[in-house]
C-alpha positions in Angstrom: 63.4 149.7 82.1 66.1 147.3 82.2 66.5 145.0 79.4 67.8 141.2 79.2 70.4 140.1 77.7 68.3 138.2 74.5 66.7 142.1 74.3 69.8 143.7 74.2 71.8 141.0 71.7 68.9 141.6 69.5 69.4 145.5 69.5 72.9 145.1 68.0 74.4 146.1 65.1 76.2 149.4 64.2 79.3 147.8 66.3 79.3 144.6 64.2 80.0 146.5 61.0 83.2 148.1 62.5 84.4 144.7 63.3 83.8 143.5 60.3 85.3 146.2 58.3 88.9 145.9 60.1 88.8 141.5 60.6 89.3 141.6 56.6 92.7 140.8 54.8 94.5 143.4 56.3 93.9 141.8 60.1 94.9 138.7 58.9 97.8 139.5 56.6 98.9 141.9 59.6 98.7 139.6 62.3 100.3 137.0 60.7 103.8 139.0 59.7 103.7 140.4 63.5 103.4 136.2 64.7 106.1 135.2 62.1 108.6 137.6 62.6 108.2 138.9 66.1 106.5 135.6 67.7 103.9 137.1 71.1 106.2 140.0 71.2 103.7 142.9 69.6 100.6 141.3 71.4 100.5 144.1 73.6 99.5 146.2 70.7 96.6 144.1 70.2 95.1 144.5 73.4 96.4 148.2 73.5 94.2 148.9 70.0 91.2 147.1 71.6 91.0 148.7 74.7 91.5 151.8 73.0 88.8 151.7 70.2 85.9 150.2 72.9 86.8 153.7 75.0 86.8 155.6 71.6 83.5 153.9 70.2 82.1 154.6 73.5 82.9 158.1 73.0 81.6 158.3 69.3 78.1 156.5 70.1 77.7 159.1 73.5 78.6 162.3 71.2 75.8 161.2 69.0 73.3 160.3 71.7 73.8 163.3 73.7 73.6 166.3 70.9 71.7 163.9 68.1 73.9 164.7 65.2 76.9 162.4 63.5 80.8 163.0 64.5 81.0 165.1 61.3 78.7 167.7 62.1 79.4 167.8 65.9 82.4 168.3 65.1 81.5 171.6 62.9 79.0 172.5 65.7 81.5 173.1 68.4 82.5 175.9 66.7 79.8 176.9 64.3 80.8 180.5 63.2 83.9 179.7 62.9 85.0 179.1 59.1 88.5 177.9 59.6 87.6 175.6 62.1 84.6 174.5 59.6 87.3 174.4 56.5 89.9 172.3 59.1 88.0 169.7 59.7 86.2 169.2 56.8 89.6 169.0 54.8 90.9 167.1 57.6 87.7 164.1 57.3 88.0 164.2 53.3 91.6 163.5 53.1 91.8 161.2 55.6 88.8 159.1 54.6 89.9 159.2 50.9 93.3 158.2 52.0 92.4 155.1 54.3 89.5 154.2 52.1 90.9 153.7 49.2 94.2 151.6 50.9 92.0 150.0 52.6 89.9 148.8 49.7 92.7 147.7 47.6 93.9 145.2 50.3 90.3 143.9 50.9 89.8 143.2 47.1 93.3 141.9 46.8 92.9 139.6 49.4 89.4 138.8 48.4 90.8 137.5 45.4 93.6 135.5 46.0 91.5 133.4 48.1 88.7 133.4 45.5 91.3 132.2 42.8 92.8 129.5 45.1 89.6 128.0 45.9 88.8 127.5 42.4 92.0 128.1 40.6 90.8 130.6 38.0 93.2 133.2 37.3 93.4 136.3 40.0 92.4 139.3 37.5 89.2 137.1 36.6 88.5 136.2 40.3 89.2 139.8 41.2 86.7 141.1 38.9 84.3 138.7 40.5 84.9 140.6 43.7 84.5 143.9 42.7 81.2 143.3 40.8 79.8 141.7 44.0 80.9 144.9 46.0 79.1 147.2 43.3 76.0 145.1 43.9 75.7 145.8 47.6 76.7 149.6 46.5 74.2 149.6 44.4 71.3 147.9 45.9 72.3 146.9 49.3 70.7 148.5 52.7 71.8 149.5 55.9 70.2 146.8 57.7 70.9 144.4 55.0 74.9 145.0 55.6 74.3 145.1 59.6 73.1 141.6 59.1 75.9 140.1 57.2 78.8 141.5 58.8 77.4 140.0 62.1 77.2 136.8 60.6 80.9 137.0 59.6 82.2 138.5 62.8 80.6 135.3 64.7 81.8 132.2 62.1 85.6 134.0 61.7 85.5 134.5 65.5 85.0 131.0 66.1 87.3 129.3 63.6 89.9 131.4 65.0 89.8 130.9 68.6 89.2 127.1 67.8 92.6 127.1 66.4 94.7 129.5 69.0 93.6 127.0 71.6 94.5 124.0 69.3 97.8 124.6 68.7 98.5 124.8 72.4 100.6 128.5 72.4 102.9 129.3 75.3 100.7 130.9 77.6 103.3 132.4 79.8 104.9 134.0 76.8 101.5 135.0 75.4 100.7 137.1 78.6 103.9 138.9 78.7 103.8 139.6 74.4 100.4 141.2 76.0 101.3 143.1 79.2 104.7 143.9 78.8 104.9 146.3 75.7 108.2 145.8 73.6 109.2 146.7 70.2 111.9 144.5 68.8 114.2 145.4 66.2 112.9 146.5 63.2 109.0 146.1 64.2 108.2 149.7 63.9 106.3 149.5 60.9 104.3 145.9 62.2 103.4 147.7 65.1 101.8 150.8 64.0 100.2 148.5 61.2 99.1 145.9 64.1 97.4 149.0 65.6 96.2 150.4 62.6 94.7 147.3 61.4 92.0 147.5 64.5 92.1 151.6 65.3 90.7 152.8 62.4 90.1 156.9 63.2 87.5 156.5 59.9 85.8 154.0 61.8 85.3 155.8 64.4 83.4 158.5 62.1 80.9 156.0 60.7 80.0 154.3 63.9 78.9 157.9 65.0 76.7 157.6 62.0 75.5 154.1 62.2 74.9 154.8 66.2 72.8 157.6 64.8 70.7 155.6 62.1 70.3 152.5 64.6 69.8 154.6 68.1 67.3 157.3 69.2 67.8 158.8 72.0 70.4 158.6 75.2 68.1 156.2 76.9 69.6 153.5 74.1 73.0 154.7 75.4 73.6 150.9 77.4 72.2 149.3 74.3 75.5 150.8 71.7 77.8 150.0 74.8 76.7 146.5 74.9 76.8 146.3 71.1 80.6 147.6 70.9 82.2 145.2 74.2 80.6 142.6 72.7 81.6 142.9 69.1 84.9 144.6 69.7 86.0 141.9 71.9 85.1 139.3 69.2 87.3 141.4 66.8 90.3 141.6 69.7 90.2 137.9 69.9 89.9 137.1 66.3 93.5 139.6 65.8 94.9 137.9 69.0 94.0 134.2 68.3 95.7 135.2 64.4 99.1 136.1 66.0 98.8 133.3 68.7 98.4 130.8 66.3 100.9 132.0 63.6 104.1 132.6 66.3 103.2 129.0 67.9 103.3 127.5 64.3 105.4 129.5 61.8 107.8 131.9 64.0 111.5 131.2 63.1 110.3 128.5 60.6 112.1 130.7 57.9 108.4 131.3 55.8 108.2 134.1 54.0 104.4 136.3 54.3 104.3 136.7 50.5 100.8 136.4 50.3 98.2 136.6 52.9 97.2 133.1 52.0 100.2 132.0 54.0 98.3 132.4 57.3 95.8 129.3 56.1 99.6 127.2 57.5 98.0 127.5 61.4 95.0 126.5 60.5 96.5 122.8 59.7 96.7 121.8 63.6 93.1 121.9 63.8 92.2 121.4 60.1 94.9 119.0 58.5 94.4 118.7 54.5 91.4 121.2 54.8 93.5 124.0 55.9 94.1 125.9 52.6 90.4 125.3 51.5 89.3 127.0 54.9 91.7 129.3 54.7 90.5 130.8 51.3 87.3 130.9 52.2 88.2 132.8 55.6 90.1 135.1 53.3 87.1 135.5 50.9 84.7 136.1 53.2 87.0 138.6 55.6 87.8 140.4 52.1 84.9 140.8 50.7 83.0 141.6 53.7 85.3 144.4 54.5 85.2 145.8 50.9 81.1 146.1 51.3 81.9 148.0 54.6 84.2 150.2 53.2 82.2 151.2 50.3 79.5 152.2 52.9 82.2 153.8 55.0 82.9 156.4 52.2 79.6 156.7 51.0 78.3 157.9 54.2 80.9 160.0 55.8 81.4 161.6 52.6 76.9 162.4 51.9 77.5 164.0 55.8 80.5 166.1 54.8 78.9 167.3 51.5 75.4 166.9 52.4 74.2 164.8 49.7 70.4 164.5 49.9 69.7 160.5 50.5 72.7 159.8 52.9 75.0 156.9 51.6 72.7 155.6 48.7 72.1 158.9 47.1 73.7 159.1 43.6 76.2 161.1 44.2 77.5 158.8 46.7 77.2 155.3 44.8 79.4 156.8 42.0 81.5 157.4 44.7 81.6 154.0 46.1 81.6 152.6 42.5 84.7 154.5 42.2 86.0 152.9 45.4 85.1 149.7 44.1 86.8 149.8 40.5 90.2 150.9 42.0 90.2 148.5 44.4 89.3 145.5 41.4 92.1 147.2 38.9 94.8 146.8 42.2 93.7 143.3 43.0 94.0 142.0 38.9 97.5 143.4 38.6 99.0 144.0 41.9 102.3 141.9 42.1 103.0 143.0 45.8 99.8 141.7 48.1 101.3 142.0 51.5 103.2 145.1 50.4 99.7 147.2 49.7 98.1 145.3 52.3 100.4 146.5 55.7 100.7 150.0 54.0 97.3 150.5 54.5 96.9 149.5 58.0 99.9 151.6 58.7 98.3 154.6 56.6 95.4 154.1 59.2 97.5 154.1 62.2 99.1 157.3 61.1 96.0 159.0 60.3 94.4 158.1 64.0 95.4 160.5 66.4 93.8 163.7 64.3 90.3 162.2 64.1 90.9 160.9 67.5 91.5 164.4 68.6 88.9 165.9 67.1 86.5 163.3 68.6 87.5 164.0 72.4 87.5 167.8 71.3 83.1 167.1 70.9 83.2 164.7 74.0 84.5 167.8 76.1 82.8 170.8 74.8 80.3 171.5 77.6 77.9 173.4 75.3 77.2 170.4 73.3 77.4 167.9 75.6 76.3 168.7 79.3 76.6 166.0 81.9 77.4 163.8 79.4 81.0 165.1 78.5 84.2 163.6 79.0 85.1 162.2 82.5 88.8 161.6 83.4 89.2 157.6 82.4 87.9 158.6 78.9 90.2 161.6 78.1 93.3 159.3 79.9 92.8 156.7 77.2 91.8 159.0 74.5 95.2 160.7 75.0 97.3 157.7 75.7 95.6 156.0 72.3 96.8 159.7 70.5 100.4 160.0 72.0 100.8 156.0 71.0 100.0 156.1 67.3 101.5 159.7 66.9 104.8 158.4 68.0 104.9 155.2 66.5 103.7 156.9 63.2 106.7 159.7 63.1 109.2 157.0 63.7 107.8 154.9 61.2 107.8 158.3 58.9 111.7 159.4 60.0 112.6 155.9 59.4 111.6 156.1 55.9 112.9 159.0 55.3 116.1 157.9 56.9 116.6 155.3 54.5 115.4 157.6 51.0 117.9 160.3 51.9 
């Protein structure tokens, strides 16, 4: 039976929380160096990112449908007697989840807090601890449908704010489509790029969508419902990171400011918003921050109960002293940090690097014929899949030999 549109925006959800989780600081702060310093140029890896991560998400929700289990044990199940394939990608989930997880959480609380402090000028480590408690309470007593709800309610009021202003400041549309179609990477925007990427191709993302896809979805009949659910919500997201870079190269590019803090992105807001720019622009960054600390709490909590099989999923014990963990390292970065931006594009990067292997594991379940029948892999999926690989692989070893360039 074919649903309506109403039916089928009220059957959202697991695709909102992945938009939510990367439209935090990190998007922001991101978005805003790649605007200042590089004007439309890197738009293309916006666009690039979002087309990528719809195909991907596509791919994550259809491995679930079609064989009913979560990325992390499909994964196992392609080659179930196999105990170094087993070991591989276990290690290879727990590394990179820890990894990206805990960057990821420092820059949400971080961010979290300098626009909690601004707003109400309290010091940051006492704002910052105001953050982190809030995260532990959602850890501790918050729901899956509980955190669906709120992170669609943030997707939709940043989403608009944002847009409001790209078209307010009246960009140059004919350099914004060629920053978008014609992929470039000026001088010295290795490390922007990769983080631009990274900031909205999360490869852990793709992990707990499989796993929200199998909480919210029941059989492959629900297969148009999760498609709906990740254009729409993933497009919101794509415009949200584009409308950011829009609106910070048409204000602030070769104006000479320096992205200290990510509260210097609240500056494009004052086309649209005058005097109440910085107030807005705190409590955007409050509400991205915080919103994306909650999700990625619940992003480690539940990828990590599937990989060690904790009885009770992400709110078993085991796995809220895990996200409490989470949690009080990302408060003890945000009270002391001295560098914001500096963690905060280190982690997007950090997720950009750490793609392509979860990517690659991913199309190695969408192809295996044994688990997934008619349902595998067409051509358009793998082409994407690979292209959205070879991308962040490349970008992410010249971004690696350029550091080591410079240590030795």
């Amino acid at each position: 039976m074919k649903k309506s549109f109403g039916e089928r925006l009220k059957n959202m959800g697991p695709a909102a929380i992945i938009t939510s989780a990367f439209i935090g600081p990190g998007t922001i702060t991101t978005a805003t160096l790649a605007g200042v310093n590089f004007g439309y140029a890197l738009l293309w890896c916006v666009l690039f990112s979002g087309i990528s991560l719809i195909i991907l998400m596509e791919m994550s929700a259809r491995t679930t449908l079609a064989t009913g289990m979560n990325l992390v044990d499909s994964s196992i199940a392609v080659a179930p007697e196999n105990k170094v394939w087993k070991w591989i990608v276990r290690i290879v989930f727990f590394a990179t989840v820890a990894a990206v997880c805990f960057g990821f959480q420092a820059g949400n609380e971080v961010g979290a807090a300098l626009g909690l402090s601004d707003i109400f000028g309290i010091p940051q480590p006492i704002a910052a601890l105001i953050i982190g408690l809030l995260a532990l309470g959602t850890t501790w007593i918050g729901s899956y449908k509980t955190l669906e709800r709120i992170m669609q309610v943030f997707v939709s009021l940043m989403g608009i704010l944002f847009f409001v202003t790209m078209l307010t400041v009246r960009p140059n549309w004919g350099a914004v489509f060629s920053g978008a179609f014609m992929p470039s990477l000026p001088e010295g925007s290795y490390v922007n790029a990769i983080a631009l990427i990274g900031t909205t191709l999360i490869g852990i993302n793709l992990i707990v969508h499989s796993i929200s896809c199998q909480e919210k979805y029941k059989s492959m009949d629900e297969l148009g419902d999760a498609r709906f659910d990740i254009g729409v919500n993933i497009l919101i997201g794509v415009v949200i990171t584009l409308s950011i870079v829009v609106a910070s190269a048409s204000v602030l590019y070769q104006s000479g400011i320096e992205v200290s803090s990510p509260l210097v992105f609240s500056k494009q807001l004052e086309p649209i918003l005058g005097s109440w720019a910085r107030i807005i622009g705190d409590i955007g960054l409050l509400s991205a921050g915080l919103s994306s600390a909650v999700a990625v709490s619940y992003t480690i909590r539940s990828i990590y109960s599937r990989l060690l099989k904790w009885e009770g999923g992400s709110m078993s014990m085991p796995a809220k002293i895990l996200g409490t963990v989470v949690i009080v390292f990302g408060t003890a970065m945000a009270m002391f940090s001295k560098s914001p931006t500096q963690i905060i594009v280190l982690a997007q990067a950090t997720s950009g690097f750490s793609l392509p292997f979860i990517a690659i594991v991913l199309m190695v379940v969408a192809n295996n014929k044994k688990l997934m029948g008619e349902k595998r892999n067409k051509i358009f999926s793998n082409l994407v899949g690979i292209i959205a690989v070879a991308v962040t692989l490349f970008l992410g070893l010249r971004n690696l030999y350029n550091v080591l360039s410079n240590l030795f």
